[in-house]
C-alpha positions as CSV (number, residue, x, y, z in Angstrom):
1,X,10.0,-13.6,-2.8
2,X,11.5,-13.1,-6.1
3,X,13.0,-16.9,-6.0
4,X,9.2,-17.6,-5.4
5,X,7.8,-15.9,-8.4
6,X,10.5,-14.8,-11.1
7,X,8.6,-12.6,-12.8
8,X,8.8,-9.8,-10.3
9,X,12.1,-9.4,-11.7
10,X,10.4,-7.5,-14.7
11,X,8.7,-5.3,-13.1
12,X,10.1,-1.9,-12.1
13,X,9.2,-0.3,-8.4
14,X,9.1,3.8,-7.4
15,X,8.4,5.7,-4.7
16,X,7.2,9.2,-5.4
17,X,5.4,11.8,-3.6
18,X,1.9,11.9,-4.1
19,X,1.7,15.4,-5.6
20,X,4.0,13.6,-8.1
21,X,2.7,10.3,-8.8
22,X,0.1,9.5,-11.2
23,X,-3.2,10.0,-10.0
24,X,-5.0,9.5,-13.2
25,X,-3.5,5.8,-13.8
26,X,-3.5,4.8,-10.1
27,X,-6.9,5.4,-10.1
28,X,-8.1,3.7,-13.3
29,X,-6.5,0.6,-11.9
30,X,-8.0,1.1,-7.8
31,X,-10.8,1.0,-9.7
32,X,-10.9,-1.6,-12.1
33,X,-10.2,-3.9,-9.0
34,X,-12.7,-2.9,-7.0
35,X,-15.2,-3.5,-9.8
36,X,-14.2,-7.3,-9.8
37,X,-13.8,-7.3,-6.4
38,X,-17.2,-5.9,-5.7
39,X,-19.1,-5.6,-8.5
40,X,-21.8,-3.0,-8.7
41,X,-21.9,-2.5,-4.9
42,X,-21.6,0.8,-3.5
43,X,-18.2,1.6,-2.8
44,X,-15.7,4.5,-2.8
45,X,-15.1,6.5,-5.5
46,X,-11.3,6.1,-6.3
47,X,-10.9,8.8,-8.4
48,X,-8.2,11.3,-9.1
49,X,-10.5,14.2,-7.7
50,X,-11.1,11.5,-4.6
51,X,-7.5,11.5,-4.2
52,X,-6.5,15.1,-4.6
53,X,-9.3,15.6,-1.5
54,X,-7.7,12.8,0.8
55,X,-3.9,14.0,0.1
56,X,-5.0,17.2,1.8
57,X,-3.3,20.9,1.4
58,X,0.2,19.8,1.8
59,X,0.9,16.0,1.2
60,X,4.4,16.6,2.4
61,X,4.7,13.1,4.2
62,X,2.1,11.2,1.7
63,X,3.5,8.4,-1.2
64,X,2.4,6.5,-4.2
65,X,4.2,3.1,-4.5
66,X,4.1,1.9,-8.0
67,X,4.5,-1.0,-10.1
68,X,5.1,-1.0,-13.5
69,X,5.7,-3.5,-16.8
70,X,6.5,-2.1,-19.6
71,X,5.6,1.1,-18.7
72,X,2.1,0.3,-17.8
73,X,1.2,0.4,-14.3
74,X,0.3,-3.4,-13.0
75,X,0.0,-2.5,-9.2
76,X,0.1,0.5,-6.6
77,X,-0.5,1.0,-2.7
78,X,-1.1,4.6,-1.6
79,X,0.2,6.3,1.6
80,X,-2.2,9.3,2.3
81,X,-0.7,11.7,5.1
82,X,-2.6,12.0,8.7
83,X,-0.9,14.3,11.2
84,X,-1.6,13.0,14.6
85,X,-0.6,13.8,18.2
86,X,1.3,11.0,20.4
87,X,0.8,12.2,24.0
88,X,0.1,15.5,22.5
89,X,2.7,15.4,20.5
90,X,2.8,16.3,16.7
91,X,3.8,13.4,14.5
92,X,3.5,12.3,11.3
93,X,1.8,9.5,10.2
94,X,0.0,7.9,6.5
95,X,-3.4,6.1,6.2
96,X,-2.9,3.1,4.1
97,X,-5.2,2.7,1.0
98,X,-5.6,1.4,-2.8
99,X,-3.7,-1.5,-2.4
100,X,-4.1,-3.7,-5.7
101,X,-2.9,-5.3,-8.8
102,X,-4.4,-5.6,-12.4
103,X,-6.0,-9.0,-13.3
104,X,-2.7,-10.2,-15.1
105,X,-0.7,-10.2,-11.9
106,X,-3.1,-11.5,-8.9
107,X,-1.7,-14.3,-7.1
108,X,1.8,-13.8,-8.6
109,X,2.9,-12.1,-5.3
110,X,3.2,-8.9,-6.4
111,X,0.7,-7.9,-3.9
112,X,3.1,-9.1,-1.2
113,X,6.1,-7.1,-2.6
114,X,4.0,-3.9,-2.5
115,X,3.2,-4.3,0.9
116,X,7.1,-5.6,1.8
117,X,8.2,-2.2,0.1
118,X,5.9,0.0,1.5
119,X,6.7,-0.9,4.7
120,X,10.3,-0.2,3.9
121,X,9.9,3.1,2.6
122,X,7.8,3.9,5.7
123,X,11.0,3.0,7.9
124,X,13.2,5.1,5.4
125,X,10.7,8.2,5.4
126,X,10.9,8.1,9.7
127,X,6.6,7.8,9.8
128,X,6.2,5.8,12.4
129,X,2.6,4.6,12.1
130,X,0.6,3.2,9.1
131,X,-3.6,3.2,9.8
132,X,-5.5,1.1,7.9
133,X,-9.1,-0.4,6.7
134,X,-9.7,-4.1,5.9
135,X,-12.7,-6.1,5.0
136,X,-11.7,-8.7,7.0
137,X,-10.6,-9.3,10.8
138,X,-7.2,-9.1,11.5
139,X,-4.8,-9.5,15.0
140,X,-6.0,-7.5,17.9
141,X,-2.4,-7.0,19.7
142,X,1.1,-7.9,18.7
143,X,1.3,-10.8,16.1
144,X,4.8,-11.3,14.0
145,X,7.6,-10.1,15.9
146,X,7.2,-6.5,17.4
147,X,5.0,-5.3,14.9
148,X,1.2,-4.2,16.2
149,X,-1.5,-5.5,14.7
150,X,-4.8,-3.6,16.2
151,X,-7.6,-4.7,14.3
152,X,-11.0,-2.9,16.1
153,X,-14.2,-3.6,15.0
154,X,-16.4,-0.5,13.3
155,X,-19.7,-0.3,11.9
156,X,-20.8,1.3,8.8
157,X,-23.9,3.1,9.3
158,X,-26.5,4.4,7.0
159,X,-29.7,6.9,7.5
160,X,-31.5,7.2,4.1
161,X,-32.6,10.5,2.8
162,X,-34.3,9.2,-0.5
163,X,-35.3,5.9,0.7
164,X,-36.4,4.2,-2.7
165,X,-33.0,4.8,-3.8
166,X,-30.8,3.8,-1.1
167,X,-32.7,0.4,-1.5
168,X,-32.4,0.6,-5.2
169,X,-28.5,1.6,-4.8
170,X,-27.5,-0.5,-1.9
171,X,-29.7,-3.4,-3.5
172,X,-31.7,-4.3,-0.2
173,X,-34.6,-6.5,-0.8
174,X,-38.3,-6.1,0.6
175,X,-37.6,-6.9,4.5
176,X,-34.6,-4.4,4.7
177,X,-36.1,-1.7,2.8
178,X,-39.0,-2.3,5.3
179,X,-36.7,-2.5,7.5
180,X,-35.2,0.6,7.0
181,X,-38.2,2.4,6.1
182,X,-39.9,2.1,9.3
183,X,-36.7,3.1,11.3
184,X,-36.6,6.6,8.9
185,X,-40.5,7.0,10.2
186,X,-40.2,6.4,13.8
187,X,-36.7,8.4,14.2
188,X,-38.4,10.9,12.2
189,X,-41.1,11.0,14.4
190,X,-39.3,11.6,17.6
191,X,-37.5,14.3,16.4
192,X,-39.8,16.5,14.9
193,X,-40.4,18.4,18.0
194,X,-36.5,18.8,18.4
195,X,-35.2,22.4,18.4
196,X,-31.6,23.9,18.9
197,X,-31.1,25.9,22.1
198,X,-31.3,29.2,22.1
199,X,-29.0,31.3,20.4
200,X,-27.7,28.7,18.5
201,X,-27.3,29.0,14.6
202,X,-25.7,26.6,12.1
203,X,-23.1,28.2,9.8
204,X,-20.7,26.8,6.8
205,X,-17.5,25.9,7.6
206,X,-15.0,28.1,5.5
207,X,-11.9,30.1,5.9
208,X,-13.7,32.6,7.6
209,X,-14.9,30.3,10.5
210,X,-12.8,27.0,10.2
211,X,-10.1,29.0,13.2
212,X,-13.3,29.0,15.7
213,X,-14.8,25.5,14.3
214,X,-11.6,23.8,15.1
215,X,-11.4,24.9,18.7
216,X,-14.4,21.9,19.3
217,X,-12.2,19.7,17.6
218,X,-9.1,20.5,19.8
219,X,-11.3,20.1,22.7
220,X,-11.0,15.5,21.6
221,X,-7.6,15.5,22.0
222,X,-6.8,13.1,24.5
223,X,-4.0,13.4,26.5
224,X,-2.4,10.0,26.2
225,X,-2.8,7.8,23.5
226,X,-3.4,9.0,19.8
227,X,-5.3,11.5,18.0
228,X,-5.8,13.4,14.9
229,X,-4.3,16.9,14.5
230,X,-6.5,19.6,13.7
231,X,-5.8,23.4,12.0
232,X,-7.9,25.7,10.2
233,X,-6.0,25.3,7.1
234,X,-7.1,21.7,7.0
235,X,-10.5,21.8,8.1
236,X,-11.1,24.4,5.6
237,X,-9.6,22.0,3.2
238,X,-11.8,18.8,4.3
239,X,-15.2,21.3,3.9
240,X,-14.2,23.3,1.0
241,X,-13.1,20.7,-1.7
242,X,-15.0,20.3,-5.0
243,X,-13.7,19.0,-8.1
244,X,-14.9,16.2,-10.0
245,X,-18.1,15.3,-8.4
246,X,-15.9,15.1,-4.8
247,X,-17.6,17.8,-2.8
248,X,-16.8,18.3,0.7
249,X,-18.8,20.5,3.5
250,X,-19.4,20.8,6.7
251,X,-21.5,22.8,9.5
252,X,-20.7,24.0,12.7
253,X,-23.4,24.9,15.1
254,X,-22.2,28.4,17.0
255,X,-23.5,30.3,19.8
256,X,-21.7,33.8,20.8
257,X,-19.1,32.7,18.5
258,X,-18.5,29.3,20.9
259,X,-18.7,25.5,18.6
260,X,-21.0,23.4,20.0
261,X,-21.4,21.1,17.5
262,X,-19.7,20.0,14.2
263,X,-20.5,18.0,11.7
264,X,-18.3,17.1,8.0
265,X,-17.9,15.0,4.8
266,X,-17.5,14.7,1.5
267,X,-20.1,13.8,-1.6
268,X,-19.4,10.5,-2.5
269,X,-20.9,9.8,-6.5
270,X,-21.7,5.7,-7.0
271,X,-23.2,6.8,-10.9
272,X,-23.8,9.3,-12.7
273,X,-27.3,10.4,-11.2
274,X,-27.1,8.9,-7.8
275,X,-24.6,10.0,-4.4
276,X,-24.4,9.6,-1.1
277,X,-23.0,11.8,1.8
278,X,-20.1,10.0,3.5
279,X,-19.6,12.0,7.1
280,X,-15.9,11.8,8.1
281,X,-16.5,13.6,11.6
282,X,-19.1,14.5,13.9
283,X,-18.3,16.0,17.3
284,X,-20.9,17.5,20.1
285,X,-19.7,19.2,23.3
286,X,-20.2,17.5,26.1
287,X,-22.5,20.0,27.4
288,X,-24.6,19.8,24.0
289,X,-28.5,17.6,25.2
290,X,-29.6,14.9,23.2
291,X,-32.4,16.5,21.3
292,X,-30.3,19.6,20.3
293,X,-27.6,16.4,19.2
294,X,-30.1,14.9,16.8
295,X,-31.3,18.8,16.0
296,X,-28.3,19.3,14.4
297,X,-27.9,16.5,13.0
298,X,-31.4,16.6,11.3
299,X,-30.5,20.0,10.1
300,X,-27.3,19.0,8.6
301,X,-28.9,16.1,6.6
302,X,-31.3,18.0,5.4
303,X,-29.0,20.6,3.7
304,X,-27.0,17.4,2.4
305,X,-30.1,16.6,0.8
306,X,-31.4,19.9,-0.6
307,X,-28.0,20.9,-1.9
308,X,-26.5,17.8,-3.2
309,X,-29.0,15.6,-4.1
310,X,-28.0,12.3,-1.8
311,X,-30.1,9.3,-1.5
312,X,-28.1,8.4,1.7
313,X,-25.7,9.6,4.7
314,X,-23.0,7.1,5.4
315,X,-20.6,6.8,8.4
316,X,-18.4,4.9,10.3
317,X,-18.7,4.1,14.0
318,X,-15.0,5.9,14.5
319,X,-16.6,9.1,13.1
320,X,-19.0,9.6,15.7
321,X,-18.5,10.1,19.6
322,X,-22.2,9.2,20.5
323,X,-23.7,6.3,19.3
324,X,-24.9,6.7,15.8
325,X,-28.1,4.3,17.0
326,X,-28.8,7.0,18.7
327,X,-29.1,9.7,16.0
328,X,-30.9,7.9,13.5
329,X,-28.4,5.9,12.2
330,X,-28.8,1.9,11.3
331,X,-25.8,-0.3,11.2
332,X,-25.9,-2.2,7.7
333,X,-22.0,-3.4,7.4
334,X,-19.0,-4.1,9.8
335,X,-15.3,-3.0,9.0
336,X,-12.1,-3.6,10.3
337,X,-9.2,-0.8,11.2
338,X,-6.1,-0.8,12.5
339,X,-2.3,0.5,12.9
340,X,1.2,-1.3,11.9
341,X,4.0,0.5,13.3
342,X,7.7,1.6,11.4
343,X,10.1,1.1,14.3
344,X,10.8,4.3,14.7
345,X,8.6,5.8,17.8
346,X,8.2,3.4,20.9
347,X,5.6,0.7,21.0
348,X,1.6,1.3,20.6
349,X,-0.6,-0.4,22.6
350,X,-4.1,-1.2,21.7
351,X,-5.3,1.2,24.5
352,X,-3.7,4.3,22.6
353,X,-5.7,3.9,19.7
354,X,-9.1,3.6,21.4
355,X,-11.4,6.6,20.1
356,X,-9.5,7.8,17.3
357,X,-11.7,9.4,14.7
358,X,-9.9,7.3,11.2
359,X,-11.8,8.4,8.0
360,X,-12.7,5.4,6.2
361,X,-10.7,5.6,2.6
């Protein structure tokens, strides 16, 4: 690769921890590429309080891979940690994110020697399994040599709160706001009579409650195949964070200090004045009816509005056991996921990663 393009050679490549690495500068340049990437679309927002949140409580396993020329940084991939369970089995594992360059070095394959080194350091670290998102799709199965390439289809949904807004944000013209506008009324409509069973109450999640909230979690944990990890310490993390305009929650419906319900996220600002809720998990027991489902759910947006501001609630097909059609939600994008593996665990097959719950990042 370096034959190929020479200048790599004048470039110098680390691997630090994450609670080490640069956050400020890693996310100036995340950011700049997205904006030429994307434009003004609504989009993450990479920045060092957004990655704080996703490194979690204790990034032991997480990296930064940077690239620098003279001393300023020209490209970076980020390796945020996940702990998952393999067969119920803890393991460690990253979710691959903010790969880029600056404008001075696209197409002079530095992207491809961040992603070469990356998968090195993986190897050297022992994580077995690297999850990713892509905009495009990729190879569902095994493609170059023994390495897995699962690339599963998700949705991106969207159920405005502020409809005027969300059109105004996501820039959807006359027929989709219509569109939209008229799904809010009629799923509106049909839930107004929805009430939570008896007994029931919503609470917080916090320290104080995140020990009983996780049980419903634990409760998803298949017992083949892959799936997160969840403790207390973590979930209290993912609904307690706020600095920087990155404000997680989350709400747990009890009843005689059983879950029934969960529901979390994080506040995701696109400007200065406007937001949108991202939910990165929302779990129902089993036993849990449909109208209490979208009871919940109704109750939960409406505190996401009231106490954040939001034009807009925002998740991912992988995020949501039921059928977000089903609670309100409208498909407006399509996304790709999936998993490359380090060598160092046996082989995946696509089957194992069916139904795992991947925040998108």
């Amino acid at each position: 690769m370096r034959r190929l393009h020479p200048d790599l050679e004048n470039l110098s490549i680390a691997v630090m921890p994450l609670n080490e690495a640069p956050l400020e500068d890693i996310a100036e340049l995340i950011d700049l590429a997205w904006r030429r990437a994307y434009g003004k679309r609504i989009r993450i927002a990479y920045s060092p309080a957004f990655l704080r949140y996703c490194m979690g409580p204790n990034p032991v396993h997480g990296f930064a891979l940077t690239a620098r020329a003279d001393s300023v940084l020209q490209g970076t991939v980020l390796a945020l940690p996940l702990e998952v369970l393999y067969r119920q089995q803890p393991h460690a594992a990253v979710l691959t994110t903010g790969l880029c360059v600056s404008a001075a070095w696209e197409k002079r394959g530095l992207l491809e020697l961040l992603m070469l080194r990356q998968g090195l350091a993986l190897s050297d670290a022992g994580i077995p399994w690297s999850f990713h998102w892509r905009a495009a799709k990729g190879v569902k199965g095994r493609g170059a040599g023994d390495i897995l390439a699962h690339a599963a289809a998700s949705r991106l949904y969207a159920r405005p709160l502020r409809l005027g807004r969300t059109a105004a944000a996501g820039g959807l013209g006359k027929k989709e706001t219509l569109g939209m506008g008229a799904l809010h009324l009629a799923y509106a409509a049909r839930t107004c009579l929805d009430r939570l069973p008896k007994g029931c109450g919503i609470q917080e999640i916090t320290v104080d409650n995140a020990g009983a909230a996780v049980t419903l979690l634990k409760e998803t944990i298949r017992p083949d195949g892959l799936s997160l990890a969840y403790s207390p310490e973590r979930l209290a993390w993912d609904c307690g964070f706020d600095e920087g305009g990155i404000r997680a929650a989350g709400w747990v419906l009890m009843k005689n200090g059983t879950p029934h319900a969960l529901a979390r996220g994080y506040v995701n600002p696109v400007s200065e004045t406007d937001r949108y809720f991202a939910l990165d998990h929302v779990v129902f027991a089993p036993s849990l009816g449909q109208n209490a489902r979208r009871a919940f759910l109704t109750r939960v947006e409406r505190a996401i509005e009231r106490r954040f501001g939001c034009f807009a609630v925002l998740m991912t097909g992988t995020a949501c056991e039921a059928p977000p059609e089903q609670l309100g939600y409208r498909a407006v994008k399509t996304y790709f996921w999936g998993a490359a593996e380090s060598g160092v665990m046996p082989d995946l097959s696509p089957g194992d990663l069916d139904g795992l719950p991947l925040p998108l990042r």
